[in-house]
C-alpha positions as CSV (number, residue, x, y, z in Angstrom):
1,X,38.8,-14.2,81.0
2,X,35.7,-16.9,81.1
3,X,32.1,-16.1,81.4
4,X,31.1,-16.4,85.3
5,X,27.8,-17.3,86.8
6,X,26.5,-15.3,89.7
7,X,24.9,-16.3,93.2
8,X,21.9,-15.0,91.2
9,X,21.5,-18.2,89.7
10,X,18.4,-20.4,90.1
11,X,20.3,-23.9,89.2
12,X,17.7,-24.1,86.5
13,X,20.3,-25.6,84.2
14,X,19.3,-24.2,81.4
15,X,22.5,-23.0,80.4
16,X,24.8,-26.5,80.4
17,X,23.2,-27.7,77.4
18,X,23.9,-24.3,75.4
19,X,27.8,-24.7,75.7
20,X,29.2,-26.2,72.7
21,X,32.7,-27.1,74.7
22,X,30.8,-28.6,78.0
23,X,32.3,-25.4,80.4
24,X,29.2,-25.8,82.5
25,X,28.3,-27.9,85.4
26,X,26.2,-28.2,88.2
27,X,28.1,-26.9,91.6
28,X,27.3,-27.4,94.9
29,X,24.3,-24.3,95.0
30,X,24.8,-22.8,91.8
31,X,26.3,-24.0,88.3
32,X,29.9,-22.7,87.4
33,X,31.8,-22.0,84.4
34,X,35.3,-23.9,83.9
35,X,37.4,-21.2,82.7
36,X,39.8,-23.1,81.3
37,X,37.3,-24.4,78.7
38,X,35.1,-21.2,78.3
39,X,35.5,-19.6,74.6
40,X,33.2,-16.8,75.9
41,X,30.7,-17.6,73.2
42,X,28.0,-16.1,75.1
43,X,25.7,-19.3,74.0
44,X,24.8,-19.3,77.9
45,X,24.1,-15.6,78.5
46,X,21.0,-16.0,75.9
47,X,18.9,-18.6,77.9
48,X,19.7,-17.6,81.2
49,X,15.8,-17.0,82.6
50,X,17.6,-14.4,85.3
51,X,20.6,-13.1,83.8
52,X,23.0,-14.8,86.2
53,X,25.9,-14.9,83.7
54,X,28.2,-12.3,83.6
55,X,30.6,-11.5,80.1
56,X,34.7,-11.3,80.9
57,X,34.0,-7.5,81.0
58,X,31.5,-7.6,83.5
59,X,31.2,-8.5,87.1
């Protein structure tokens, strides 16, 4: 299971840059993960400013 990105988020968009396979874009209020792509590398969950990204064991 992929990394997921809250309602928490801020759309700051820090995070897109950090993912080395290009999992994260910008969504209509918030950005999203594509889990089809996600290696759950955790890159993103470092620079999130609010900690809107959630692990695949979380939720």
């Amino acid at each position: 299971m992929a990394h997921t990105i809250t309602e928490e988020c801020v759309s700051c968009g820090s995070c897109q840059p950090e993912c080395p396979v290009g999992a994260i874009s910008e969504g209509d209020s918030i950005y999203v993960i594509d889990s089809e792509l996600c290696t759950d590398c955790g890159a993103c969950v470092e620079v999130c400013p609010v900690n809107a990204i959630n692990g695949p064991d979380e939720e």
